[in-house]
C-alpha atoms as an extended CHARMM CRD file, in Angstrom:
* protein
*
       257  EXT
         1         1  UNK       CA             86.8130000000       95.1200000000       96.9840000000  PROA      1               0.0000000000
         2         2  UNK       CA             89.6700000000       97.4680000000       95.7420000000  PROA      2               0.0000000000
         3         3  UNK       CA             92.7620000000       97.1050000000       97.1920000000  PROA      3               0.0000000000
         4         4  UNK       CA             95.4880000000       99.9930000000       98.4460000000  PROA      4               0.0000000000
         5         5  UNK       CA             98.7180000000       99.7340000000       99.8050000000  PROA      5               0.0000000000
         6         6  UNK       CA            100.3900000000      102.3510000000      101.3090000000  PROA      6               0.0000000000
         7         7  UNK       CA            104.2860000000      103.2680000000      102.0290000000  PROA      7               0.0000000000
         8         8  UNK       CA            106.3250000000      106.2990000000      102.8970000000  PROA      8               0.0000000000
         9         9  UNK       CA            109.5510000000      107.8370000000      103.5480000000  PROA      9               0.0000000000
        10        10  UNK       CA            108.8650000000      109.5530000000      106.6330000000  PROA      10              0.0000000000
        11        11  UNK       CA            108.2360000000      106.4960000000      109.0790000000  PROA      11              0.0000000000
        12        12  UNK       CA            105.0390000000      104.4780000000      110.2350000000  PROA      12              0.0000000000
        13        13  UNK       CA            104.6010000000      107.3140000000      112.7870000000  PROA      13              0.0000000000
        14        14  UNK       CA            104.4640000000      109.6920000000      110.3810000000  PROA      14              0.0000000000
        15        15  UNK       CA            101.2980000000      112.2170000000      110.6150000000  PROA      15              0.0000000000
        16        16  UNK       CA            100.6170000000      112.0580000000      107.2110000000  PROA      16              0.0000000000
        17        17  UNK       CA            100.3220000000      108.4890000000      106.3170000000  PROA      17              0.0000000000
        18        18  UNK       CA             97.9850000000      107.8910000000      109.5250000000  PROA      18              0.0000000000
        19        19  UNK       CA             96.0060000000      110.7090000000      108.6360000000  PROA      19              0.0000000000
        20        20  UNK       CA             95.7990000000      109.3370000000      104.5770000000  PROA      20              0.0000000000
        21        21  UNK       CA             95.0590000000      105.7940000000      105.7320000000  PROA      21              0.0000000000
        22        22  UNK       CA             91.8900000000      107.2760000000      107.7710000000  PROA      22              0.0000000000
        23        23  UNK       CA             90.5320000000      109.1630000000      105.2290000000  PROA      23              0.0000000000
        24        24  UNK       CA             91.0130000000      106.3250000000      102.7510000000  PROA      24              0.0000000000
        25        25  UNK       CA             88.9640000000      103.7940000000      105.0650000000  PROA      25              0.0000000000
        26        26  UNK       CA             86.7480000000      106.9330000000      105.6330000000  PROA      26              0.0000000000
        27        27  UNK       CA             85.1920000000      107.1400000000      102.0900000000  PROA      27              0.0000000000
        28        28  UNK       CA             86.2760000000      104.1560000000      100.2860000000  PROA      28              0.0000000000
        29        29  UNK       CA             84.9510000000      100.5480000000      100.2850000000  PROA      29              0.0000000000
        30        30  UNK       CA             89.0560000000       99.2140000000      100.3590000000  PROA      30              0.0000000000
        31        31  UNK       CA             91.2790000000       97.0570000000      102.1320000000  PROA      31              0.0000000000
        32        32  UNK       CA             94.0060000000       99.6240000000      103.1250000000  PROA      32              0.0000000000
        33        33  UNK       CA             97.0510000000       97.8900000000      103.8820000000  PROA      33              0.0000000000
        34        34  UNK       CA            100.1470000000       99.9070000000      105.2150000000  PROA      34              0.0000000000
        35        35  UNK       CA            103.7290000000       99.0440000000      105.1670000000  PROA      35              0.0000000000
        36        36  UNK       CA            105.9630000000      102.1080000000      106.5200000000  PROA      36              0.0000000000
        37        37  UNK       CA            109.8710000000      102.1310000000      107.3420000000  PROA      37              0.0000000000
        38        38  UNK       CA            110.5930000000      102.0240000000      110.7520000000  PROA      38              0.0000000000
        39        39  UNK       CA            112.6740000000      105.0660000000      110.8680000000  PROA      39              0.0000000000
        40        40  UNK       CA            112.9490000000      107.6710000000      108.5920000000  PROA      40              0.0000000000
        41        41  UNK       CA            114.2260000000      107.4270000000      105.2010000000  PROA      41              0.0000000000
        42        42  UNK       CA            113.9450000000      110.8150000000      103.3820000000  PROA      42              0.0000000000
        43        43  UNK       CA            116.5600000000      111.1500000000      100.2210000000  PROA      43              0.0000000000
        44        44  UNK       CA            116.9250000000      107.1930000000       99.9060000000  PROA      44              0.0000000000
        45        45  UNK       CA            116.2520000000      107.2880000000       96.6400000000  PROA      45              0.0000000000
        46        46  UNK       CA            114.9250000000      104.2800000000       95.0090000000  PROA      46              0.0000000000
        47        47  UNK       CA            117.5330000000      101.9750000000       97.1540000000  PROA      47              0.0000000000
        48        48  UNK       CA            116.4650000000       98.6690000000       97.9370000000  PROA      48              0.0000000000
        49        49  UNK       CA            118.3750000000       96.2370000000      100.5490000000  PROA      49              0.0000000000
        50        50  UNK       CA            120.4750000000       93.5410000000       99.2470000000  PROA      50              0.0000000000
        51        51  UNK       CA            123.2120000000       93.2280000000      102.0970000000  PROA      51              0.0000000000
        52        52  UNK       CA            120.7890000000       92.7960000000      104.7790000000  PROA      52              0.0000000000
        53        53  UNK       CA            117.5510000000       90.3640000000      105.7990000000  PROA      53              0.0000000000
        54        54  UNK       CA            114.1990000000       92.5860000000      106.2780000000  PROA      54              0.0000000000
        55        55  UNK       CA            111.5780000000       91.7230000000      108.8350000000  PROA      55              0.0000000000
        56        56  UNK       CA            108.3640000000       92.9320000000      108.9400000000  PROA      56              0.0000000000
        57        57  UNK       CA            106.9230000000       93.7920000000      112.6320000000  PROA      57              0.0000000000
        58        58  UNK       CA            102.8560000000       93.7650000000      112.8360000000  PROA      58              0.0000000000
        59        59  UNK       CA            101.6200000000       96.9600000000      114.5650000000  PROA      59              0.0000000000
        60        60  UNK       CA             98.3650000000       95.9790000000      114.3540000000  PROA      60              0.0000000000
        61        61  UNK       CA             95.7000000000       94.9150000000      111.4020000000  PROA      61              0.0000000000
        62        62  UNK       CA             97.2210000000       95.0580000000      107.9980000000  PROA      62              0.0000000000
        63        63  UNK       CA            100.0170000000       97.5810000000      109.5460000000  PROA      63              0.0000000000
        64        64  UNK       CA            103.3410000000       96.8060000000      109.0660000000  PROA      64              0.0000000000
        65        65  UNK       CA            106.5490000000       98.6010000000      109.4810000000  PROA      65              0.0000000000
        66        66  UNK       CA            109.6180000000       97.3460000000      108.1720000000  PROA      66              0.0000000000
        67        67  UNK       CA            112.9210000000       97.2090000000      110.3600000000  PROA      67              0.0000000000
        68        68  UNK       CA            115.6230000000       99.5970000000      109.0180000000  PROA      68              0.0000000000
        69        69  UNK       CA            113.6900000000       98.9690000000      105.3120000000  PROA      69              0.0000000000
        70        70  UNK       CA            113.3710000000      101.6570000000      102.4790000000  PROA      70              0.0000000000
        71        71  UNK       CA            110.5710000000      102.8800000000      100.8300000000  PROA      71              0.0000000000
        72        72  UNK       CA            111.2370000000      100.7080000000       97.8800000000  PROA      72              0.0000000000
        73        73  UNK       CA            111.9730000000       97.3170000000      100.4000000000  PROA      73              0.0000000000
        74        74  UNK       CA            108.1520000000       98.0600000000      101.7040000000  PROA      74              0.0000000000
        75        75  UNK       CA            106.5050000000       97.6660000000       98.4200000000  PROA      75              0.0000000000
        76        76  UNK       CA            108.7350000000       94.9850000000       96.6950000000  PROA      76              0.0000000000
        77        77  UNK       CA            108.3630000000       92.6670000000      100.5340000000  PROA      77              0.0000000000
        78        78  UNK       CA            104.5360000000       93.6950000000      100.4650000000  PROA      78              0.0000000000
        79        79  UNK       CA            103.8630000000       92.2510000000       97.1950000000  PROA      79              0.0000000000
        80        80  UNK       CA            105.9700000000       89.0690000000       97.6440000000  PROA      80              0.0000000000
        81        81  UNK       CA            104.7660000000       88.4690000000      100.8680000000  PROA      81              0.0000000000
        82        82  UNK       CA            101.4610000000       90.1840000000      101.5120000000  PROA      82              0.0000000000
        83        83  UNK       CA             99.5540000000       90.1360000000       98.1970000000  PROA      83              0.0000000000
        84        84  UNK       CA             99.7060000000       86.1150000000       97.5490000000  PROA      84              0.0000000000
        85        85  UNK       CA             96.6010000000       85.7560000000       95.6670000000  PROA      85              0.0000000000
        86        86  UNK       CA             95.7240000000       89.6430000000       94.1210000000  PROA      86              0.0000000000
        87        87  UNK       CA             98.2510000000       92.6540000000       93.7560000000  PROA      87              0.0000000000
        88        88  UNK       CA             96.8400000000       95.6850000000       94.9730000000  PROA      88              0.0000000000
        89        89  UNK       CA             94.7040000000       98.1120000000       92.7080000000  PROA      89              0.0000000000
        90        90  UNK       CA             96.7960000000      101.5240000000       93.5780000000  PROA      90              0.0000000000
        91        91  UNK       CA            100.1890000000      102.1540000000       95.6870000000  PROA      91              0.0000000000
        92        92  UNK       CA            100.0960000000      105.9020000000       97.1630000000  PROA      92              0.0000000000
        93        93  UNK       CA            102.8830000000      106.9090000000       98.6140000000  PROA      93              0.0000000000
        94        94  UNK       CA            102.9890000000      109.5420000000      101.6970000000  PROA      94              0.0000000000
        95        95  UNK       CA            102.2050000000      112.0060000000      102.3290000000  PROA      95              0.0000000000
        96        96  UNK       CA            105.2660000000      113.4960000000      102.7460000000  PROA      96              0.0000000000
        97        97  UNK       CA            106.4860000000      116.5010000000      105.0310000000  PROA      97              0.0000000000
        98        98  UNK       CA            108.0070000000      118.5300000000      102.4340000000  PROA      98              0.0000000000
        99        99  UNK       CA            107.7220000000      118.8540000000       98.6240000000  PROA      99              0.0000000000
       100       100  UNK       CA            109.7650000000      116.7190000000       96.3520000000  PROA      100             0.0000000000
       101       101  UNK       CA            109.6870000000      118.7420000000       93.2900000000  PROA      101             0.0000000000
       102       102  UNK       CA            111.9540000000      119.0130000000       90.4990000000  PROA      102             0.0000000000
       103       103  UNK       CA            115.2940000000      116.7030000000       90.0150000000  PROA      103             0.0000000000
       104       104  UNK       CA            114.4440000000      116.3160000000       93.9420000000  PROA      104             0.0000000000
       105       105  UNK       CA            112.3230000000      113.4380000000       92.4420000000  PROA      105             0.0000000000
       106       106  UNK       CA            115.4860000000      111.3710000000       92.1190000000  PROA      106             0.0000000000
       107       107  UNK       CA            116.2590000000      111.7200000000       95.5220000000  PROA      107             0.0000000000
       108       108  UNK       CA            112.7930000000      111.1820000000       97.0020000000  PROA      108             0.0000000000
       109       109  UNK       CA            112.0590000000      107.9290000000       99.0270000000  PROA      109             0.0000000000
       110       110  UNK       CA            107.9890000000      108.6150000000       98.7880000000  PROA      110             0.0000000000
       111       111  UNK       CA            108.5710000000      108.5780000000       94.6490000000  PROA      111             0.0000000000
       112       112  UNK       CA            110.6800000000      105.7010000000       94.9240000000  PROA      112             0.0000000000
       113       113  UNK       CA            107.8190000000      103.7190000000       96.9610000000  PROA      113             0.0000000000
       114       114  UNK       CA            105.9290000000      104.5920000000       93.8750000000  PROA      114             0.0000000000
       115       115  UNK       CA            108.2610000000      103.5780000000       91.4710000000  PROA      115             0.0000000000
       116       116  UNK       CA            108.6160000000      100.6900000000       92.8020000000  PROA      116             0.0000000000
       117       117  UNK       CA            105.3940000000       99.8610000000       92.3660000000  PROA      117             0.0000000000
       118       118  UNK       CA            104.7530000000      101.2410000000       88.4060000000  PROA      118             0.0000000000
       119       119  UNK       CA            107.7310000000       98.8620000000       88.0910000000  PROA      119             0.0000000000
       120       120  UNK       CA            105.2990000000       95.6090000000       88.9960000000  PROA      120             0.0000000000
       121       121  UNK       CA            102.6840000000       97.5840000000       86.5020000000  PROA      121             0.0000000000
       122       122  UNK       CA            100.6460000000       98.8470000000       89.7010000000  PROA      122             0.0000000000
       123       123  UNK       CA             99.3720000000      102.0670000000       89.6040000000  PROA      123             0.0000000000
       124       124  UNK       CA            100.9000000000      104.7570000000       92.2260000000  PROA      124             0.0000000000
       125       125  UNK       CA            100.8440000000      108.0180000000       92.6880000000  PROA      125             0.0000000000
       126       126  UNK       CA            103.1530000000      109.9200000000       95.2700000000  PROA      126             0.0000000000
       127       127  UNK       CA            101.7960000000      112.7020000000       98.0040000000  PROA      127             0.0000000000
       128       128  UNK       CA            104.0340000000      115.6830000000       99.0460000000  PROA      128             0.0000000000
       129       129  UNK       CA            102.8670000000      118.3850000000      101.7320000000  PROA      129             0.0000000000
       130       130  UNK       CA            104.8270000000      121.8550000000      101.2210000000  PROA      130             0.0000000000
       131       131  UNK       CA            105.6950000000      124.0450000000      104.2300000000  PROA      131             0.0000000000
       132       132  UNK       CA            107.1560000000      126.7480000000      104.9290000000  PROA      132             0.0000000000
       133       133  UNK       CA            109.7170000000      127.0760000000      107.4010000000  PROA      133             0.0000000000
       134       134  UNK       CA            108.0180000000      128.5580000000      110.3360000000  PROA      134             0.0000000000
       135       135  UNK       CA            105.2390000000      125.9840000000      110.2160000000  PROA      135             0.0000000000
       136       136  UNK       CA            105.1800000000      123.8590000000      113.2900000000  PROA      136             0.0000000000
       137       137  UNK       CA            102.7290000000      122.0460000000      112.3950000000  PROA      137             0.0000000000
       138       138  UNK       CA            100.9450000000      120.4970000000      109.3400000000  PROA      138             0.0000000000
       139       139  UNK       CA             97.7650000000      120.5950000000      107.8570000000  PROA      139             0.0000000000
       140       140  UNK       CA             96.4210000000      118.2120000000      105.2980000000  PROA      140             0.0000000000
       141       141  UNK       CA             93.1380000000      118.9200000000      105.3920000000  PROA      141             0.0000000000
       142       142  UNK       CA             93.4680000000      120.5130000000      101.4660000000  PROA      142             0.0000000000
       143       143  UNK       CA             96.1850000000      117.1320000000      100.9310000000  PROA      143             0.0000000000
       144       144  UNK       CA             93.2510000000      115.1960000000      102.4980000000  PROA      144             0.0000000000
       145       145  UNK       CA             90.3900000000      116.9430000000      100.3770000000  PROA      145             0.0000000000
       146       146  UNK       CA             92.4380000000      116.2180000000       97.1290000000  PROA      146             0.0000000000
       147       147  UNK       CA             93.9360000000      113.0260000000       97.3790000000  PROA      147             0.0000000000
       148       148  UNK       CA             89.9960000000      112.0890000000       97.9240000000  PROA      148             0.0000000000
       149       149  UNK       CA             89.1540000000      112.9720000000       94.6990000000  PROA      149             0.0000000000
       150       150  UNK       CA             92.0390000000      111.7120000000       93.0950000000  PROA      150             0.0000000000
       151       151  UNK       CA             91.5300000000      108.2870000000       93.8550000000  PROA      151             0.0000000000
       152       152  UNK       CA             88.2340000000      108.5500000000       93.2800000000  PROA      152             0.0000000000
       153       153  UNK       CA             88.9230000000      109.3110000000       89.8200000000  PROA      153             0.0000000000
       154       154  UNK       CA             91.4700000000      106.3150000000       89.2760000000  PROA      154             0.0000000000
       155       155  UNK       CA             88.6470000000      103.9930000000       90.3590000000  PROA      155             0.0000000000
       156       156  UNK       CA             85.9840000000      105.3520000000       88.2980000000  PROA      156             0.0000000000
       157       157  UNK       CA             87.7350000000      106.1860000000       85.4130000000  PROA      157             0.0000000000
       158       158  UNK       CA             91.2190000000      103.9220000000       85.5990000000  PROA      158             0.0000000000
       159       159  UNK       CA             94.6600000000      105.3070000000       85.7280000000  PROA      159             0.0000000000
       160       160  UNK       CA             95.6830000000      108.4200000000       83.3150000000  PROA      160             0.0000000000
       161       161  UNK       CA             99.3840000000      106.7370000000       82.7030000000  PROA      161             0.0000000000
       162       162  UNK       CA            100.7290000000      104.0510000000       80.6000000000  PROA      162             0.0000000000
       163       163  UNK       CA            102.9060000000      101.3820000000       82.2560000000  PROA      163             0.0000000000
       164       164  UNK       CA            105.8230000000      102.7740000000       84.3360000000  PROA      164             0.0000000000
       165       165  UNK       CA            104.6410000000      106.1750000000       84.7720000000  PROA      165             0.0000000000
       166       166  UNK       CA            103.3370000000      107.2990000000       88.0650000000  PROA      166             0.0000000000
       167       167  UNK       CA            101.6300000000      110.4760000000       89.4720000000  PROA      167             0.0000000000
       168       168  UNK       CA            103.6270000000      112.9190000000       91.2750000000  PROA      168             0.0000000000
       169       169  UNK       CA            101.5420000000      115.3950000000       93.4670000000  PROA      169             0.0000000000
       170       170  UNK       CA            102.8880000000      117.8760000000       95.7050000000  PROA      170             0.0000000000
       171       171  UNK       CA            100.3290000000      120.3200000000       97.6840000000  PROA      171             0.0000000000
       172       172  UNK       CA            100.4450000000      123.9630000000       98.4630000000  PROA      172             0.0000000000
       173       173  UNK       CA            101.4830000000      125.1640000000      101.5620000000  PROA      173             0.0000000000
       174       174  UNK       CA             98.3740000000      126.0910000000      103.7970000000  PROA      174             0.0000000000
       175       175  UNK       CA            100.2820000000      129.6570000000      104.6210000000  PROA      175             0.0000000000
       176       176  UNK       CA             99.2740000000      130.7150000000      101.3500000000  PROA      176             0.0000000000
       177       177  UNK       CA             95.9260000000      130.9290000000       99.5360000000  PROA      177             0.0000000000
       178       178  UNK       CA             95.0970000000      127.5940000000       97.6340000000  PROA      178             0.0000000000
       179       179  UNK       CA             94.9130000000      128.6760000000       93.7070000000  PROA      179             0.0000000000
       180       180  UNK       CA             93.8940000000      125.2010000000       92.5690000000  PROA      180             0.0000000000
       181       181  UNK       CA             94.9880000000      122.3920000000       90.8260000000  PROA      181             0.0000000000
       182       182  UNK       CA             97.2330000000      122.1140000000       87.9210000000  PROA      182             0.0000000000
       183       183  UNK       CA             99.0790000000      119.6070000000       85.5060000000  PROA      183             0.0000000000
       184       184  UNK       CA            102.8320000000      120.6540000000       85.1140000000  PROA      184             0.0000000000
       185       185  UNK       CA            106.6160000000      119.8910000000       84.5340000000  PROA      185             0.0000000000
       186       186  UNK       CA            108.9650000000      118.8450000000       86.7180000000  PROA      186             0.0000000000
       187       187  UNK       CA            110.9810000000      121.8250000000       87.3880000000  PROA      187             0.0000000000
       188       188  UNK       CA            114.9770000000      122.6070000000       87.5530000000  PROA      188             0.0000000000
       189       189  UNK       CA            116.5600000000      123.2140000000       91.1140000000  PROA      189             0.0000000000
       190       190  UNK       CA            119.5250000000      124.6210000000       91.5800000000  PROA      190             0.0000000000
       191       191  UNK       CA            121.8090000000      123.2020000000       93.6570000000  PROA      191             0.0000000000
       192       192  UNK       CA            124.2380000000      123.3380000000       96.3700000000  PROA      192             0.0000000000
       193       193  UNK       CA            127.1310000000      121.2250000000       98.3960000000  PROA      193             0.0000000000
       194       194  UNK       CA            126.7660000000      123.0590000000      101.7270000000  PROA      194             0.0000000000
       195       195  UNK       CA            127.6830000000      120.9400000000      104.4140000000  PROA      195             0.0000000000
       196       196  UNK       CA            127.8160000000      121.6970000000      108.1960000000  PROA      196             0.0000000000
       197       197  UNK       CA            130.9880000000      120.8220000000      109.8650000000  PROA      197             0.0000000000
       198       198  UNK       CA            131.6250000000      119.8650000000      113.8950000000  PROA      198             0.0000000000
       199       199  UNK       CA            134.1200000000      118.2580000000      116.0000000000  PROA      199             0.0000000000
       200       200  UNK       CA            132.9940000000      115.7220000000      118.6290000000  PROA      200             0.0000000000
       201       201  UNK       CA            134.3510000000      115.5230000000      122.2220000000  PROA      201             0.0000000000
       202       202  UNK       CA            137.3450000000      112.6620000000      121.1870000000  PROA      202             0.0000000000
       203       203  UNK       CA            138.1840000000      115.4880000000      118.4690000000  PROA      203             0.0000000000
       204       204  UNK       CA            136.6650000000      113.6520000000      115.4600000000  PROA      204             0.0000000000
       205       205  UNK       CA            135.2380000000      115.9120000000      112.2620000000  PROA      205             0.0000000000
       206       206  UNK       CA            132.3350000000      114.8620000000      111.2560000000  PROA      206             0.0000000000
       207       207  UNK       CA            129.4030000000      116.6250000000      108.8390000000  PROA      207             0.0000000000
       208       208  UNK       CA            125.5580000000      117.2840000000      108.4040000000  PROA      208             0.0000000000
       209       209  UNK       CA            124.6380000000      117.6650000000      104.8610000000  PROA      209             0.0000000000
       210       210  UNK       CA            122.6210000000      120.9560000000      105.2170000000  PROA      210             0.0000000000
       211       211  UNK       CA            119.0320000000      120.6460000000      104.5520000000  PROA      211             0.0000000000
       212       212  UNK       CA            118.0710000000      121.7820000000      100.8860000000  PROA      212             0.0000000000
       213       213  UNK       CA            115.8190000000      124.3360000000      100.3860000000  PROA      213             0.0000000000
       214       214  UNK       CA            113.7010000000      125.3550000000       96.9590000000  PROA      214             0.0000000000
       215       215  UNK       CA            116.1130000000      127.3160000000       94.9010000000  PROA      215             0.0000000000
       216       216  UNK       CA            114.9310000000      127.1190000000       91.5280000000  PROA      216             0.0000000000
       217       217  UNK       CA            115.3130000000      128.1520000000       87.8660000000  PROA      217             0.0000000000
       218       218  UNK       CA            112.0300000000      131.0850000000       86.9380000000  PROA      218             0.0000000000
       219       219  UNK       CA            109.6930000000      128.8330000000       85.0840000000  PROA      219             0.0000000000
       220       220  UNK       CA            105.8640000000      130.0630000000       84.2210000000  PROA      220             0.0000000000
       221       221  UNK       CA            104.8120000000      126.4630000000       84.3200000000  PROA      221             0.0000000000
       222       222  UNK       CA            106.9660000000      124.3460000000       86.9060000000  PROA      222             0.0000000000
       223       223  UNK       CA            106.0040000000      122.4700000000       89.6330000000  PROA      223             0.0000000000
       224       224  UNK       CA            108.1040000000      124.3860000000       92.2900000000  PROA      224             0.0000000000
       225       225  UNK       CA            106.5660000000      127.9070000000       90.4600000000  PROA      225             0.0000000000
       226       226  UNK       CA            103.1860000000      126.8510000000       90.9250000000  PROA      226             0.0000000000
       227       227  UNK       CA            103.5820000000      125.0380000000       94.1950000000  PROA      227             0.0000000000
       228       228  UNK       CA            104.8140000000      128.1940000000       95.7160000000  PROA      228             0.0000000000
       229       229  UNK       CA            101.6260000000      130.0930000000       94.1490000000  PROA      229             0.0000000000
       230       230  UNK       CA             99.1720000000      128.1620000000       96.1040000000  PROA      230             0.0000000000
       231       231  UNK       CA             98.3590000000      125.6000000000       93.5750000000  PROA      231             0.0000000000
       232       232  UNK       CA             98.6910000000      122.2750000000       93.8420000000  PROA      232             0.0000000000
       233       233  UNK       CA            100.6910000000      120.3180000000       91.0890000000  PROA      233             0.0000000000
       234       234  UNK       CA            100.2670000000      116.9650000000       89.4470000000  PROA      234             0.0000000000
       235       235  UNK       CA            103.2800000000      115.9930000000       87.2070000000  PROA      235             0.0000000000
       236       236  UNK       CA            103.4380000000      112.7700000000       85.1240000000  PROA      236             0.0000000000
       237       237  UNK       CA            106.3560000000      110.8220000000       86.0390000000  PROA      237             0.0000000000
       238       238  UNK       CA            108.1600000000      107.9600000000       83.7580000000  PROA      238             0.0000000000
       239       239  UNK       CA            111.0970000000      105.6410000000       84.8130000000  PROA      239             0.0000000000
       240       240  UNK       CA            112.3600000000      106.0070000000       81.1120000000  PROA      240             0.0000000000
       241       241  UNK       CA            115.4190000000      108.5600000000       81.5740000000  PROA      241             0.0000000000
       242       242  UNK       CA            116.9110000000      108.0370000000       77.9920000000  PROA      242             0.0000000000
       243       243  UNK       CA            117.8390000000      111.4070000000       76.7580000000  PROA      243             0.0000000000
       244       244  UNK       CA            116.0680000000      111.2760000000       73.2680000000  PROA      244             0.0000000000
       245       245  UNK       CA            116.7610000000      114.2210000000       72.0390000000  PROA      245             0.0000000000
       246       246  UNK       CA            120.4650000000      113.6420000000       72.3590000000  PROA      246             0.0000000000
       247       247  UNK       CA            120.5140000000      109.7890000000       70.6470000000  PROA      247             0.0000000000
       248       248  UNK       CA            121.2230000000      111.7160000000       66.6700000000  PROA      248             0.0000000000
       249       249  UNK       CA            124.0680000000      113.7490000000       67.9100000000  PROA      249             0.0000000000
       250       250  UNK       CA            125.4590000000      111.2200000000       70.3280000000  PROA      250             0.0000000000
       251       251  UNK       CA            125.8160000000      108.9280000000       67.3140000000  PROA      251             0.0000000000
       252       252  UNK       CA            127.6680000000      111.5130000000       65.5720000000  PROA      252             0.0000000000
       253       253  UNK       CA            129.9770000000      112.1490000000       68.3670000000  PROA      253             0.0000000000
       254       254  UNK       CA            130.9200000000      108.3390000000       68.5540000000  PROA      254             0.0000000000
       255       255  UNK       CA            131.3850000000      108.8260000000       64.6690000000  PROA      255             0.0000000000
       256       256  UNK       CA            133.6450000000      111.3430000000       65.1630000000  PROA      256             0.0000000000
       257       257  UNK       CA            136.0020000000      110.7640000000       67.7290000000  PROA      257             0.0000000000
């Protein structure tokens, strides 16, 4: 019997990941094990907790959630504690309310959770629902439809990555007509330092970072172009960030200075 375990960034109330671990017991002969923070923990990067003891608290069969744990704490404590005598067959992580797209990757708890788990040489791939702003509520029914297949695939055919690489998916928004699916780059965002300032009643300043949106460089074949076009995007992801291209000129520089 294949085994899945699956994390998040959202929470283990998140409607996502319930709805993703019922379609995966749905249609697939697996033991679907879930390990979720307990509170939300969007933008925590791939941060794992050193200054602090982790407890896992049973919710009920093979659900976990993970007091005041990251993404990347869920999968690391899962396979230390949880997977004693077999490591799971695939790690999905999400799926997520919102895209993470772009450099947004490096920010993104639900790619960490898969990171985290290409690191142990486990296959992963990471889920991201688009919305638009006026959406009030979600629907993953296309998320649902095509993360089906997708894992389907993996077990009939194996992973499509070497080790360290992972699968990052991101689906359309269900305001717009779904184009279909296609491989892409990572795209460029373009960034900003907003911040939202207040003073509380003892006369204290304190900030909100604002909330980012999509601004992006125009490229034909991003992930944030296409996502916005309706089609859903599937972007190889490796944990290998060397600059090559800059190695020969780098060496000249040092010769140089």
């Amino acid at each position: 019997m294949k085994k899945i375990l699956l994390t998040n960034d959202d929470g283990y109330e998140s409607k996502g990941l319930i709805k993703l671990a019922k379609m995966l017991k749905k249609h697939f002969k697996a033991e679907i094990t879930i390990i979720a923070p307990a509170n939300e923990k969007s933008a925590c990067s791939h941060s794992i907790s050193l200054t602090k003891p982790l407890k896992f608290q049973k919710i009920k069969k093979n659900f976990y959630k993970l007091d005041d744990g990251t993404p990347a704490d869920c999968v690391y404590l899962a396979l230390h504690a949880l997977y004693k005598k077999r490591l799971p067959d695939l790690v999905i992580s999400g799926i997520n309310k919102g895209a993470n797209v772009g450099e947004d990757i490096t920010y993104s708890g639900t790619c960490a959770g898969a990171m985290e788990a290409v690191l142990h040489r486990i296959p992963a791939i990471a889920l991201s629902q688009f919305y638009q702003d006026n959406q009030k509520e979600l629907d993953f029914k296309l998320a649902l439809k095509l993360t089906k297949k997708i894992v389907k695939n993996i077990f009939d055919h194996g992973f499509p990555l070497d080790k360290k690489e992972f699968l990052n998916i991101n689906f359309p928004s269900s305001k717009v007509a779904f184009q279909g699916i296609k491989v892409c780059k990572a795209g460029k965002r373009i960034y900003s330092y907003e911040a939202h300032s207040n003073t509380n009643p003892r006369g204290v300043e304190y900030y909100w970072l604002a909330a980012a949106n999509l601004d992006h460089e125009n490229e034909k074949n991003s992930d944030i172009t296409l996502l916005k076009q309706g089609y859903a995007t599937i972007t190889p992801i490796m944990l290998d960030l060397t600059a090559y291209k800059q190695i020969k000129n780098l060496k000249k520089w040092i010769k140089n200075g």
